[in-house]
Residue frames relative to the residue before (quaternion, step in Angstrom):
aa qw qx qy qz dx dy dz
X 1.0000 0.0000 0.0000 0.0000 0.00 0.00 0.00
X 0.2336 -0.7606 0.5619 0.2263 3.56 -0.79 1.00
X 0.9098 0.0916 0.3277 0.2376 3.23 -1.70 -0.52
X 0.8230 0.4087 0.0474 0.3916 2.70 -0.40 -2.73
X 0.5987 0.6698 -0.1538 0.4113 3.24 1.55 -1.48
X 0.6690 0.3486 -0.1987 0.6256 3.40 0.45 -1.42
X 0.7304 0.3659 -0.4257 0.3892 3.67 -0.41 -0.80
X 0.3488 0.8208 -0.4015 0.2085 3.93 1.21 -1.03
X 0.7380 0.4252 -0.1992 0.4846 3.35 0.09 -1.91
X 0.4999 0.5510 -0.5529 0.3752 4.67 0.56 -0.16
X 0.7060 0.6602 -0.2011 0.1591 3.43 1.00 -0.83
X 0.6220 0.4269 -0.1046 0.6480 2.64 2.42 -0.83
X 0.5013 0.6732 -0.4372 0.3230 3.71 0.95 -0.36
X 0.6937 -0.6419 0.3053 0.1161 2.86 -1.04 1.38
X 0.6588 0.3705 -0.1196 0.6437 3.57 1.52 -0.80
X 0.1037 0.8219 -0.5010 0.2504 3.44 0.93 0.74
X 0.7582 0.1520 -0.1239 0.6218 3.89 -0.36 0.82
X 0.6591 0.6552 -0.2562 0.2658 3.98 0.80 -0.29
X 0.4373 0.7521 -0.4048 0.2814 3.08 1.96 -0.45
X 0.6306 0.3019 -0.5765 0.4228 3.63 -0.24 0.77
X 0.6696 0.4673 -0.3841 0.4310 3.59 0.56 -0.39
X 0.6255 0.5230 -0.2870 0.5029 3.73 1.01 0.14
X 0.6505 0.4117 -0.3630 0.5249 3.45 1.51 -0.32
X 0.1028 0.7486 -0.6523 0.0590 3.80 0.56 0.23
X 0.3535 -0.5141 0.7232 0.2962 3.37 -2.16 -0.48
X 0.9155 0.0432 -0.1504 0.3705 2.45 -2.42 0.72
X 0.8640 0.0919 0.0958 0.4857 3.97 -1.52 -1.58
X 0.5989 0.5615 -0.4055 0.4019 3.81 1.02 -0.94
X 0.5466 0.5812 -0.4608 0.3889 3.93 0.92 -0.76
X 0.7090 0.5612 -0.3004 0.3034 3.67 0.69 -0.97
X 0.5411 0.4862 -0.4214 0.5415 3.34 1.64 -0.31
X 0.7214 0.4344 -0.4046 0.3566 3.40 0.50 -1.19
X 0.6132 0.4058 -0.5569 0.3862 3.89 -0.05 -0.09
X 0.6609 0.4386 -0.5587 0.2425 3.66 0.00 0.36
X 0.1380 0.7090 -0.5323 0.4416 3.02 1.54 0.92
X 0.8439 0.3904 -0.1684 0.3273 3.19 0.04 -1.63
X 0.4427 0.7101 -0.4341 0.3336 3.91 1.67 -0.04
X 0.7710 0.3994 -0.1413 0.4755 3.42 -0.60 0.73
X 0.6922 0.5890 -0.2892 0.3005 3.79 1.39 -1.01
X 0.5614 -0.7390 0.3195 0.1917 3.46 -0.47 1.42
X 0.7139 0.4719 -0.0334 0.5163 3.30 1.98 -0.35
X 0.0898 0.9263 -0.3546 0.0905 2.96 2.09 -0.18
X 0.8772 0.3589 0.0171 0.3183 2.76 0.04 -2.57
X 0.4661 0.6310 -0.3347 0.5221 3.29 1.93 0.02
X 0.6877 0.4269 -0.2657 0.5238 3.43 0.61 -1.15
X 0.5609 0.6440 -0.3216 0.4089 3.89 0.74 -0.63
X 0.6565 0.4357 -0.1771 0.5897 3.27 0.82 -1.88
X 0.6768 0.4657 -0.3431 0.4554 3.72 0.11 -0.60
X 0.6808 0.4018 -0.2810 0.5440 4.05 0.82 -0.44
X 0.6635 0.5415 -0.3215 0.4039 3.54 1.21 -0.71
X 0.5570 0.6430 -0.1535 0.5028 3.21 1.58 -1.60
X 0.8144 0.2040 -0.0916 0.5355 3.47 0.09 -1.40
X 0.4809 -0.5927 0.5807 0.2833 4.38 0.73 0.60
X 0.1423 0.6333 -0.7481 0.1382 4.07 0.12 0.72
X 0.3695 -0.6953 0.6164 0.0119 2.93 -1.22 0.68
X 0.8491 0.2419 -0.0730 0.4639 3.69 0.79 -0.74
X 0.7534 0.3128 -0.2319 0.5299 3.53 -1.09 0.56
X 0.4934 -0.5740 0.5509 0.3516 3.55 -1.63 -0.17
X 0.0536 -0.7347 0.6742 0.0529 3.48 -1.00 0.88
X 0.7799 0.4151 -0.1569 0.4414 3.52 -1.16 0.44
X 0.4400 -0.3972 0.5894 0.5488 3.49 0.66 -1.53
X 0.7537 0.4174 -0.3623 0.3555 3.74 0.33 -0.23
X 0.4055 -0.6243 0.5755 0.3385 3.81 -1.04 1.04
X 0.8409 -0.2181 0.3864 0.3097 3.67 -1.93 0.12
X 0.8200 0.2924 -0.1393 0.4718 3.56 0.71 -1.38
X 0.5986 0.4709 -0.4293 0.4855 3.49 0.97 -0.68
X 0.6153 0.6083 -0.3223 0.3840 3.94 0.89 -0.65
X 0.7197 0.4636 -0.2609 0.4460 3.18 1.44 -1.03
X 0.3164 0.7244 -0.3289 0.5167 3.49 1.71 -0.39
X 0.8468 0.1943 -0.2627 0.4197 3.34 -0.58 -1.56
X 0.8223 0.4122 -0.3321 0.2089 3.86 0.74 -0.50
X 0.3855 0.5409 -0.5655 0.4889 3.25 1.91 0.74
X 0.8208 0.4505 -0.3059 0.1723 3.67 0.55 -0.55
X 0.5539 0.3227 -0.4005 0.6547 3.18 2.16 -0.01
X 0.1033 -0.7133 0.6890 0.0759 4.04 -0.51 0.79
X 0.6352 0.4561 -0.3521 0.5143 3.83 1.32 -0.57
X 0.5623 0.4492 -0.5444 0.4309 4.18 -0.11 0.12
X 0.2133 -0.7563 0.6064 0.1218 3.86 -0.54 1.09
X 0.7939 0.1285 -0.1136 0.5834 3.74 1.25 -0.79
X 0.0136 -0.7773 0.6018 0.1828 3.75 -0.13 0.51
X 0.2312 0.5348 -0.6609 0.4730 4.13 0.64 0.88
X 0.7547 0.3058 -0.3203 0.4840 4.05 -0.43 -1.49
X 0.5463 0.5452 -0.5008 0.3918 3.82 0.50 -0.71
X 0.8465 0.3766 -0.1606 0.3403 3.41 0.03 -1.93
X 0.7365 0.3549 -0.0772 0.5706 3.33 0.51 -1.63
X 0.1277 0.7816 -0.5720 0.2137 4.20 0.61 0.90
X 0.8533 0.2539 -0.1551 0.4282 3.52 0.86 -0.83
X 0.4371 0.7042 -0.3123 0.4642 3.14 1.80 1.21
X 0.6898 0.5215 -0.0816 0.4955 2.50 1.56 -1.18
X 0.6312 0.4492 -0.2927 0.5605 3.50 1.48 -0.64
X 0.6255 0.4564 -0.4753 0.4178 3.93 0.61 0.26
């Protein structure tokens, strides 16, 4: 996988041009992920926040805290790109 590849999947995401409206605070984050309802790239944009520890905004559909959550509770997923995006990678 190159580069071009991994960076590829921003191009289609559904919230394309929205990045300030995705960086809300606090209760406002919960509106913004219904941005993410429907986005064909979701599980890319997830893996990439999970992978790379983002800290801010909603990636995926998931706010800051619900992200920190799932990665205190899987400490065993070393890549969560092969986790999520598995049936991307095999086409």
């Amino acid at each position: 996988m190159t580069i071009l590849d991994t960076e590829d999947w921003t191009l289609s995401a559904k919230c394309r041009g929205m990045q300030d409206q995705l960086f809300p605070d606090g209760a406002d984050q919960k509106r913004a992920r219904t941005v993410c309802l429907g986005c064909s790239v979701r599980s890319e944009c997830l893996a990439e926040a999970l992978d790379n520890r983002i800290e801010w905004g909603v990636w995926g559909g998931m706010t800051e805290r619900e992200r920190r959550q799932l990665l205190r509770q899987r400490t065993d997923i070393d890549s969560w790109h092969r986790v999520l995006c598995a049936d991307q990678a095999r086409r």
